[in-house]
C-alpha positions as CSV (number, residue, x, y, z in Angstrom):
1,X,20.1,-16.3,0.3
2,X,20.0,-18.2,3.6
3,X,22.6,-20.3,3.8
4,X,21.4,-23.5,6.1
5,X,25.5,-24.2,7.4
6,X,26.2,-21.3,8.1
7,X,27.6,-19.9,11.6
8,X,24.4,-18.1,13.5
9,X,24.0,-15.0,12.2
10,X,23.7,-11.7,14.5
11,X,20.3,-10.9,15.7
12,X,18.5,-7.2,14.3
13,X,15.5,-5.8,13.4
14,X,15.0,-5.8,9.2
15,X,13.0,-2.5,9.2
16,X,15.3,-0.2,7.1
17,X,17.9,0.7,5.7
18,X,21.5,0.2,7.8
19,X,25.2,1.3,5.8
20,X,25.4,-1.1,3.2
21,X,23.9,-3.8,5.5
22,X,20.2,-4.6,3.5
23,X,18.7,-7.5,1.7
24,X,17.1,-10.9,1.3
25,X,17.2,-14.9,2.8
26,X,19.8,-14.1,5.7
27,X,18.9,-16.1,8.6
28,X,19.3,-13.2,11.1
29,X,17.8,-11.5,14.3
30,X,17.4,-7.7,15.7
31,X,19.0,-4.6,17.3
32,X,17.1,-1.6,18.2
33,X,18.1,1.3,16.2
34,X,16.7,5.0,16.1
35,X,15.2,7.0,12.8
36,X,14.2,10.7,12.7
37,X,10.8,11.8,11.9
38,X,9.9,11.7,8.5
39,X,9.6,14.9,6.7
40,X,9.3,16.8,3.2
41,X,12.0,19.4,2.4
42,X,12.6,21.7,-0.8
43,X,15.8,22.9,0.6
44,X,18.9,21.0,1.2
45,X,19.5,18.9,4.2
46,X,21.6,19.8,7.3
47,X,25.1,18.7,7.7
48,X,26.0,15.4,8.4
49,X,24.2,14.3,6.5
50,X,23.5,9.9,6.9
51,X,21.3,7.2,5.9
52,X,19.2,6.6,8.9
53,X,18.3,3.4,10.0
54,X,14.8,2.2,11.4
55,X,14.1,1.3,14.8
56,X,12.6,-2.0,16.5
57,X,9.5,-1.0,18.1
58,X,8.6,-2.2,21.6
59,X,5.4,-1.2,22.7
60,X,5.4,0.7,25.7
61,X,2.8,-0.7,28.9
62,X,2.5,1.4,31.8
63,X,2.3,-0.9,34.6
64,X,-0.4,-0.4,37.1
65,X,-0.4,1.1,40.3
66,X,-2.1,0.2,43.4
67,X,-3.7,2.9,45.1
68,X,-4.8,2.6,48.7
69,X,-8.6,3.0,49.8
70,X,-9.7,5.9,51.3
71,X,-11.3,5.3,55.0
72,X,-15.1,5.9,54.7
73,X,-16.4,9.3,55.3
74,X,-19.7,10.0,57.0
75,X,-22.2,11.2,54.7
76,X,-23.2,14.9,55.6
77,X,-25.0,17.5,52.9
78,X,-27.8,17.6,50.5
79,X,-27.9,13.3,50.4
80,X,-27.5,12.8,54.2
81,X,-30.8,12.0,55.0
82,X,-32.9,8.8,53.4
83,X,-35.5,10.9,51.8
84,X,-32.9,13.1,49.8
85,X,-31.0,10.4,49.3
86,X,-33.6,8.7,47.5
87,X,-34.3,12.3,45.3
88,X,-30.3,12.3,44.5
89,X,-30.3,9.0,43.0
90,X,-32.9,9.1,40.8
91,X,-31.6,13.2,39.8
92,X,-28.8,10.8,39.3
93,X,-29.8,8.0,37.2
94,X,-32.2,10.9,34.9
95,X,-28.9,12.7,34.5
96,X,-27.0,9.4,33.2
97,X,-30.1,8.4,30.9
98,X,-29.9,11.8,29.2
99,X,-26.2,12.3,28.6
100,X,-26.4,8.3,27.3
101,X,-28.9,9.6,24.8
102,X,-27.1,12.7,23.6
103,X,-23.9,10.5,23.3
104,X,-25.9,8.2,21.5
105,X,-27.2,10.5,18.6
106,X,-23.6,12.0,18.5
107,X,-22.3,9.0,17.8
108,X,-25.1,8.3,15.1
109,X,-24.7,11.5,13.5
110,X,-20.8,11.0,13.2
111,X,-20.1,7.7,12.8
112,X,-23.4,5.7,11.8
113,X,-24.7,8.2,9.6
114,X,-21.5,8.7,7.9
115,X,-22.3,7.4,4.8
116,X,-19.0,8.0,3.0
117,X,-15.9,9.6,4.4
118,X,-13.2,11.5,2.7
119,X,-9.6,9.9,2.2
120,X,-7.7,10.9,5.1
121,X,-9.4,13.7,6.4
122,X,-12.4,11.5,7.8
123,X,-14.2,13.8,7.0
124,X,-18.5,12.6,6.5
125,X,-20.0,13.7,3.4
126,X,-23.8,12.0,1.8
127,X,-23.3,9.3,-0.7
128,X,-25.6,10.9,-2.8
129,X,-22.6,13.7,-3.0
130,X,-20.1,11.2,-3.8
131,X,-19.2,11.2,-7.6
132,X,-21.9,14.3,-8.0
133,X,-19.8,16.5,-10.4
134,X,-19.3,18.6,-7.2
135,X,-15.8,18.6,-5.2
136,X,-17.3,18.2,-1.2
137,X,-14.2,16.3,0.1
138,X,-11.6,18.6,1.4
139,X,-9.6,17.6,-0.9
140,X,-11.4,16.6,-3.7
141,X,-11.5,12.7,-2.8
142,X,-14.8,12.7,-3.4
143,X,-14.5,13.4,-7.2
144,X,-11.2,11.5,-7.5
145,X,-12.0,7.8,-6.9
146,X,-15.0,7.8,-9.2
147,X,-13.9,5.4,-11.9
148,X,-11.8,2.0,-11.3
149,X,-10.9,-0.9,-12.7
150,X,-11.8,-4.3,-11.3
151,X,-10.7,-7.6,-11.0
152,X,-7.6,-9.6,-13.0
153,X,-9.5,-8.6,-16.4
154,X,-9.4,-4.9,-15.5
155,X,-13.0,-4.5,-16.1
156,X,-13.9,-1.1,-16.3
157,X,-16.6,0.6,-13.7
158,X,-18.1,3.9,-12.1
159,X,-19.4,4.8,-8.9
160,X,-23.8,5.5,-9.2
161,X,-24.5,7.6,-6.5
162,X,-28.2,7.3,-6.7
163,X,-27.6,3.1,-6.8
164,X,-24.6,3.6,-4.5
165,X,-23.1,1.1,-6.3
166,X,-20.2,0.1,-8.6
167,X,-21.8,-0.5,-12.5
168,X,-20.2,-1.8,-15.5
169,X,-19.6,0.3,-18.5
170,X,-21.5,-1.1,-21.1
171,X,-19.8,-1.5,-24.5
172,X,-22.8,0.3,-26.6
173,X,-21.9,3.8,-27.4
174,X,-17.8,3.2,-26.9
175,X,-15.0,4.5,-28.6
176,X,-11.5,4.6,-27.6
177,X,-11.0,7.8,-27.5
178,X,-13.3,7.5,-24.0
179,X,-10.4,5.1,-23.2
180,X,-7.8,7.4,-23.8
181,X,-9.4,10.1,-21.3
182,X,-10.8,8.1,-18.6
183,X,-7.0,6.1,-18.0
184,X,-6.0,10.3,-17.8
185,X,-8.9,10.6,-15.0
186,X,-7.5,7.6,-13.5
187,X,-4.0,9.1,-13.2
188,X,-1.9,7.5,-16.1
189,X,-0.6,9.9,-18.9
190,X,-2.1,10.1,-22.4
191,X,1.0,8.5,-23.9
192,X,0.8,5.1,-21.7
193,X,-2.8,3.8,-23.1
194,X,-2.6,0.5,-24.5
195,X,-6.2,-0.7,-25.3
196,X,-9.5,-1.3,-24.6
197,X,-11.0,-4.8,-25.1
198,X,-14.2,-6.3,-24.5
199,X,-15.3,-9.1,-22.3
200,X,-18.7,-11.1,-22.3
201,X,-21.4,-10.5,-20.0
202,X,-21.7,-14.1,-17.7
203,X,-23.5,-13.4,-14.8
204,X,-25.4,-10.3,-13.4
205,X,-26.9,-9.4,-16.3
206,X,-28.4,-6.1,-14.9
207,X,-27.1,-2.6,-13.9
208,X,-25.2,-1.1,-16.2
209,X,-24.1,2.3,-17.2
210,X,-23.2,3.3,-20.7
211,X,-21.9,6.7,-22.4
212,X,-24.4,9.5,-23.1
213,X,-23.9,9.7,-26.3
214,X,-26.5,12.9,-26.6
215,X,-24.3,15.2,-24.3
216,X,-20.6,15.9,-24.6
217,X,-17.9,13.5,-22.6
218,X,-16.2,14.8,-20.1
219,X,-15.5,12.6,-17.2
220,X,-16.7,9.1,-17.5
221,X,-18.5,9.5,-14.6
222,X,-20.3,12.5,-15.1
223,X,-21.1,11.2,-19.0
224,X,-22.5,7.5,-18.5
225,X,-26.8,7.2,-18.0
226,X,-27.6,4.2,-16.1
227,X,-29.3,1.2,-18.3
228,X,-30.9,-1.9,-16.8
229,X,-29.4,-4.1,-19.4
230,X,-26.5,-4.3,-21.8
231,X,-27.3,-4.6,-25.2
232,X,-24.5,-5.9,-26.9
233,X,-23.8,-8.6,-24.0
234,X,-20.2,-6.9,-23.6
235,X,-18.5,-5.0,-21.2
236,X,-15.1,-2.6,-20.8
237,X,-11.7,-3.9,-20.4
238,X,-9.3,-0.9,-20.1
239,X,-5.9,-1.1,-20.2
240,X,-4.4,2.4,-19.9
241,X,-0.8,0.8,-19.7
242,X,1.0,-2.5,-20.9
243,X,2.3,-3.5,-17.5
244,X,3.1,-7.2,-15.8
245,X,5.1,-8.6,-18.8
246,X,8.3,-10.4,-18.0
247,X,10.7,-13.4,-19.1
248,X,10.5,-14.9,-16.0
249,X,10.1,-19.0,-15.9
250,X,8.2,-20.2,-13.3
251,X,8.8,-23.5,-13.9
252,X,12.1,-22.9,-11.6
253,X,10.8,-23.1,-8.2
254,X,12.9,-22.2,-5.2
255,X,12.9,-22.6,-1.7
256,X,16.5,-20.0,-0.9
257,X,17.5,-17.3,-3.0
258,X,18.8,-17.2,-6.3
259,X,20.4,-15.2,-8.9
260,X,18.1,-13.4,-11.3
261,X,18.2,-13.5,-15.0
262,X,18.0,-10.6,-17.1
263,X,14.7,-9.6,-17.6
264,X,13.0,-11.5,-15.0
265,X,11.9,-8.8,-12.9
266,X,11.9,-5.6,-15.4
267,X,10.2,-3.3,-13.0
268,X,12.9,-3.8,-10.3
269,X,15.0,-0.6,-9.1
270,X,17.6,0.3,-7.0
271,X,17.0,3.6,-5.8
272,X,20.4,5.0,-4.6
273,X,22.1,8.1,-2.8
274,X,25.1,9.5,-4.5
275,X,26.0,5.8,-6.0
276,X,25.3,3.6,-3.0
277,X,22.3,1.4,-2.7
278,X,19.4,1.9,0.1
279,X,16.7,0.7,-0.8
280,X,14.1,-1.4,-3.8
281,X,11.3,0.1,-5.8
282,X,9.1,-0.8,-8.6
283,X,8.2,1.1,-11.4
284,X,4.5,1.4,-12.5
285,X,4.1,3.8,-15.0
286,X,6.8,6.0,-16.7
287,X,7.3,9.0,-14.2
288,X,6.1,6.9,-10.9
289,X,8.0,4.6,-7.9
290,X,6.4,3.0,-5.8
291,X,8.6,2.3,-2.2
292,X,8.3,2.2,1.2
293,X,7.8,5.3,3.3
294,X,10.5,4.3,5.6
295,X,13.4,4.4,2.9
296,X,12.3,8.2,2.5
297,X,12.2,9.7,6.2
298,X,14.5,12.0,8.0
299,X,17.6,13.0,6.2
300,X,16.6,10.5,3.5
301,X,13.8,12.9,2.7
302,X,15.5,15.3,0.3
303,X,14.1,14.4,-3.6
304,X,17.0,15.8,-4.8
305,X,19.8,13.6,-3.5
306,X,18.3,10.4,-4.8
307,X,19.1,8.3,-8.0
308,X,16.4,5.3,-9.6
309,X,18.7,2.7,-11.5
310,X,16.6,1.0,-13.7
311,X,17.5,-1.6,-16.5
312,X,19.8,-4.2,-14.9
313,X,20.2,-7.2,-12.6
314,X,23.4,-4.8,-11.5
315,X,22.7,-2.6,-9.0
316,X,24.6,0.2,-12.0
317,X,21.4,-0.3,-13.9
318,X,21.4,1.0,-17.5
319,X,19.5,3.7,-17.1
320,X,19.5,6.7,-14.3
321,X,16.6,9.0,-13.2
322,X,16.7,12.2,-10.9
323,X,13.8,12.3,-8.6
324,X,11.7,15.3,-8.6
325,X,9.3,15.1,-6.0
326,X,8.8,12.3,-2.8
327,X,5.5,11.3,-1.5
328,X,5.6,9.3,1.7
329,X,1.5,8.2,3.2
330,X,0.6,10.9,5.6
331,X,-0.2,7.9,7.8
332,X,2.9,6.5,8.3
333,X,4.1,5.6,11.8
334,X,7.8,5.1,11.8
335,X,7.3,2.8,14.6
336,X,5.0,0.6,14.2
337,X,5.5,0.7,10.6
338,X,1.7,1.2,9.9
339,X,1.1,2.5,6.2
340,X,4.3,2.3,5.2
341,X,4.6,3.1,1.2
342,X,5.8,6.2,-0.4
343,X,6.0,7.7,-4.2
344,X,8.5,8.9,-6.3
345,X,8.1,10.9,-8.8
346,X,10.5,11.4,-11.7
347,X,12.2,14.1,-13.5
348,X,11.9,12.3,-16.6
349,X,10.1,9.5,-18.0
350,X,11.7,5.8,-18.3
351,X,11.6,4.6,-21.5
352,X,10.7,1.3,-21.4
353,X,12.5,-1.6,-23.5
354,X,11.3,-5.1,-24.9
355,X,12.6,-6.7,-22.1
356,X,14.4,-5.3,-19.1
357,X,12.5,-2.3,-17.7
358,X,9.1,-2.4,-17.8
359,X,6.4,-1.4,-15.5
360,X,4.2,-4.2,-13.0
361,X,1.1,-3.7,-12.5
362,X,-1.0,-2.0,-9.8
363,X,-3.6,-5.0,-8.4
364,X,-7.0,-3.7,-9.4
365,X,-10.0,-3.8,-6.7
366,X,-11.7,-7.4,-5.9
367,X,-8.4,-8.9,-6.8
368,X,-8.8,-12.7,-5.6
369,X,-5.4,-13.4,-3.6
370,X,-5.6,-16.3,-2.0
371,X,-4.3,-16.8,1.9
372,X,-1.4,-19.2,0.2
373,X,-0.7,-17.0,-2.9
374,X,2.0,-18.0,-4.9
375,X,4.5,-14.5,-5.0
376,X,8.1,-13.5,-5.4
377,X,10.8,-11.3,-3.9
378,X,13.3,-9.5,-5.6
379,X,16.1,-7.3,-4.1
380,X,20.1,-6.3,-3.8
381,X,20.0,-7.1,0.2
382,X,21.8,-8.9,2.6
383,X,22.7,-12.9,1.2
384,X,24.6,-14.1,4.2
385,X,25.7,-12.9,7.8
386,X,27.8,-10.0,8.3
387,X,28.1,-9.3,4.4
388,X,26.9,-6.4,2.3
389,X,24.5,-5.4,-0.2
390,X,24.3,-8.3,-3.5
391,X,26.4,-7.2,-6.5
392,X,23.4,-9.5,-8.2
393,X,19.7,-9.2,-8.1
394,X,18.1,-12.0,-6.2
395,X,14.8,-13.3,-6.1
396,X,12.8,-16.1,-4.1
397,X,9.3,-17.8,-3.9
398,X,7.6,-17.4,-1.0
399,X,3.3,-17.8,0.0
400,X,1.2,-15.2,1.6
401,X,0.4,-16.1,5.6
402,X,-3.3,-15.0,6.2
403,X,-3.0,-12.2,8.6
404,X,-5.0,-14.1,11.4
405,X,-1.5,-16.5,11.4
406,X,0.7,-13.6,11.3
407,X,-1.1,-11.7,14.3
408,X,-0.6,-15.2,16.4
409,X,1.3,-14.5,20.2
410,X,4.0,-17.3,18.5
411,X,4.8,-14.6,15.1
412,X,3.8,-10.9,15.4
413,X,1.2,-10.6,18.3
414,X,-1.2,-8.5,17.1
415,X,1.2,-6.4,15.2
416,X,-0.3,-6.6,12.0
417,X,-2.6,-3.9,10.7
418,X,-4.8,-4.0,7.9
419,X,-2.2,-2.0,5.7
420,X,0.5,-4.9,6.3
421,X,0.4,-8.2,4.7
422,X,3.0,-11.6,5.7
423,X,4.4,-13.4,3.3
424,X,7.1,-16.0,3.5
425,X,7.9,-19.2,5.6
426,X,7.1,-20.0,9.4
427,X,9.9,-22.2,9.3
428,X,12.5,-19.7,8.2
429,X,14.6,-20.0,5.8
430,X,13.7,-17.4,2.8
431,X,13.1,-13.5,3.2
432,X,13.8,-10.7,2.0
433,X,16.5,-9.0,4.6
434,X,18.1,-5.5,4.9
435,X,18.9,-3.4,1.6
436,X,15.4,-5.2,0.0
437,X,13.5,-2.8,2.0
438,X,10.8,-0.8,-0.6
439,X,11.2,-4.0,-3.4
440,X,8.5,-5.5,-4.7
441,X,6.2,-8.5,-3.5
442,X,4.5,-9.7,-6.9
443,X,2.5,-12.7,-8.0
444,X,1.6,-13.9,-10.8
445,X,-2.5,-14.1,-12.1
446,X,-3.8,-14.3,-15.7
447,X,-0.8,-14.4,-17.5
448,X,0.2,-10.7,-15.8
449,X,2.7,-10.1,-12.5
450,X,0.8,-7.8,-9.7
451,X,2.5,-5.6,-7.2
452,X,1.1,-6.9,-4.1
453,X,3.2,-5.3,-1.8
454,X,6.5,-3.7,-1.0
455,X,9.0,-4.8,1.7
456,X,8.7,-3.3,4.6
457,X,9.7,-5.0,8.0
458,X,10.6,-8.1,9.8
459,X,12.2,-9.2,12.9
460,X,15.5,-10.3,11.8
461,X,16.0,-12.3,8.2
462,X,14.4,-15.4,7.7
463,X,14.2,-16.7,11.2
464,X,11.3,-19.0,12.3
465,X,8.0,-17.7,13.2
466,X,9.4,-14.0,11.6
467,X,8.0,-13.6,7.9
468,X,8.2,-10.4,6.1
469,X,6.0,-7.5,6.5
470,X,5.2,-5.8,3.1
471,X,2.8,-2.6,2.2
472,X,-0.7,-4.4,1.5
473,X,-1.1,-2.4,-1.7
474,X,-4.4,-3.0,-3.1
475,X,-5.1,-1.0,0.5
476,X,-3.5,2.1,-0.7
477,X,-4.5,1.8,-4.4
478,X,-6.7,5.1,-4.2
479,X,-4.4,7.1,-2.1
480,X,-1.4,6.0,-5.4
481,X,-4.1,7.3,-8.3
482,X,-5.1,10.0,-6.0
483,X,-1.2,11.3,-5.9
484,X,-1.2,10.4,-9.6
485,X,-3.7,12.6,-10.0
486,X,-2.7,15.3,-8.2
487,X,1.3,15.4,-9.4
């Protein structure tokens, strides 16, 4: 935790992991370091095998150049004279206003006439083919993200092509055996369904969808008819797991770091090679991680090597998972940090307790965080200058900074992309710092802790103008189900 007497600390870059130098509230500054390229491998690593660390990015500006005129040359040719000087130009000019119109359909055809665009292959296909029954996407985004849940009541919806809109399943015609299958459409297992509850139609009181009960359900999608009222006044709330339950007493607000109590932040994980810590987690279902993609890059890459310790404010945890199978964004840029999550997959389920490992839960579309949302941090990083990873788990309370603040010349300078959210203190004073990198960002919203984002960067630990850079997960919510899917 920062520490406001003591000595200056040394000045580096919080974007990674560093040997047993990681973690949260140090009042620190950066050092450029260098990573390798991230990559998936099946086979072991190459020799030498080390942690590598994650560098401070500089962008690079190429200054400009003067150039010396030419001396004027005396026109001679086709144009010399005024009369075919005159023909040239407007040749000229007709030539212009033609390749301004071709460029101007290929840009409608491509970009305004893409009506919906597949995942990360950008691919273009017709709304009316989205959620169809038929795979068009390359990789079957199209057919993957048909069904969601919305909002802090997890109110169940599907995509109407022919409406091109999100409807509200109506609660006519449901069972929970529907339930049951569409949280396995969504991505969770069969074995994680909690329950399905009902919430009271306030407001739009129109387009709904409901299950055919006259054919057989298969997909929710593909087995709903669209009504233009609901019946029985009631919609869907689907829970397909009991996530975002935890001891924790938020009546003890902090303003530096403090030790956690057992079973404060249950989904907290120390994910760890051989026995030494490098990096946070969360857990959000039974088999699934979620991290930051730079924990997993270079010779970090390697699935097998890694160890989840789950269960404890120790970093020995109770429990111990092998990983099977890392998933970093395909749009990660190690240096600028853009997209910066990554999956883990386990061997073997976690079994969850009453109280000290449990999952948080994934923030569902249209949730309302505020620019000054309450959240937490949680990790085994840095506490003070030149120390090591906490023996303790640690936790502070810090706000989210609107992104417009965070891009300001005085903070980040434009640095912030739309899969990156700030949170913390302009001031300084509380952050989360190396060995935290991956950990969760979570707040707190009917009754139910959200993962809002995972740690990710920072210039330094907790000095002024420098808040933390997290994963802005509701942004990758569909490429997480998508992998959930898929694996």
């Amino acid at each position: 935790m920062y520490t406001p007497n003591a000595p200056p600390p040394p000045y580096y870059d919080n974007r990674g992991y560093q040997p047993d130098h990681n973690n949260i509230y140090v009042n620190q500054i950066p050092y450029n370091m260098n990573h390798a390229p991230y990559n998936v491998y099946a086979s072991a690593p190459p020799p030498n095998h080390r942690v590598s660390p994650a560098p401070h990015y500089i962008p690079q500006v190429s200054p400009h150049q003067t150039v010396p005129a030419n001396p004027p040359v005396k026109s001679s040719g086709l144009c010399s004279s005024g009369r075919k000087k005159c023909f040239c130009i407007a040749a000229t000019i007709c030539i212009l206003l033609v390749i301004a119109v071709i460029a101007a359909v290929l840009i409608w055809y491509f970009i305004a006439s893409c009506e919906k665009q597949c995942g990360t292959s950008k691919q273009c296909v017709k709304a009316s083919q989205w959620c169809d029954g038929s795979s068009d996407c390359p990789n079957g985004e199209d057919e993957s993200n048909c069904v969601r849940l919305y909002g802090d009541k997890f109110i169940l919806q599907t995509y109407s092509p022919k409406k091109s809109a999100w409807m509200n399943v109506c609660f006519d015609d449901w069972n929970s055996n529907y339930g049951v299958a569409t949280c396995q459409t969504i991505g969770y297992k069969t074995s994680s369904y909690y329950n399905t509850y009902l919430q009271t139609v306030t407001s739009d009181l129109t387009n709904f969808v409901s299950v055919n009960t006259s054919a057989t359900f298969g997909k929710l999608y593909t087995s709903v008819r669209n009504r233009d009222y609901c019946p029985s006044g009631k919609v869907i709330s689907l829970r397909c797991i009991d996530c975002g339950t935890s001891r924790k007493n938020l009546d003890s607000r902090i303003v530096g770091g403090t030790e956690a109590k057992s079973g404060d932040w249950p989904w907290q994980v120390s994910l760890q090679i051989g026995r030494t810590h490098v990096c946070g987690g969360s857990i959000i279902t039974p088999n699934w991680i979620v991290t930051a993609a730079h924990c997993v890059e270079g010779n970090n890459a390697y699935a097998f090597q890694w160890n989840v310790a789950a269960g404890s404010i120790n970093k020995a945890g109770t429990s111990s998972y092998l990983v099977e199978r890392i998933i970093s964004h395909p749009n990660y840029d190690k240096e600028t940090k853009d997209n910066d999550i990554a999956l883990m997959k386990l061997k073997s389920s976690i079994i969850f307790t009453a109280d000290t490992i449990k999952p948080v839960c994934l923030p569902n579309a249209g949730m309302p965080w505020s620019d000054t949302q309450s959240c937490w941090i949680s990790g085994w990083g840095y506490t003070y200058q030149g120390g090591s990873t906490s023996e303790r788990l640690m936790a502070a309370n810090v706000p989210l900074i609107n992104s417009k603040t965070c891009n300001n010349p005085s903070v980040y300078n434009g640095a912030i992309t739309s899969s990156m959210i700030c949170a913390g203190f302009l001031s300084g004073g509380v952050d989360t710092c190396q060995g935290d990198s991956g950990g969760p960002l979570v707040t707190r919203t009917n009754s139910l802790w959200w993962l809002v984002g995972d740690t990710s960067w920072g210039t330094g630990c907790a000095n002024r103008n420098k808040p933390g850079v997290y994963g802005n997960i509701t942004v990758f919510l569909e490429w997480i189900y998508h992998q959930m899917q898929t694996y």
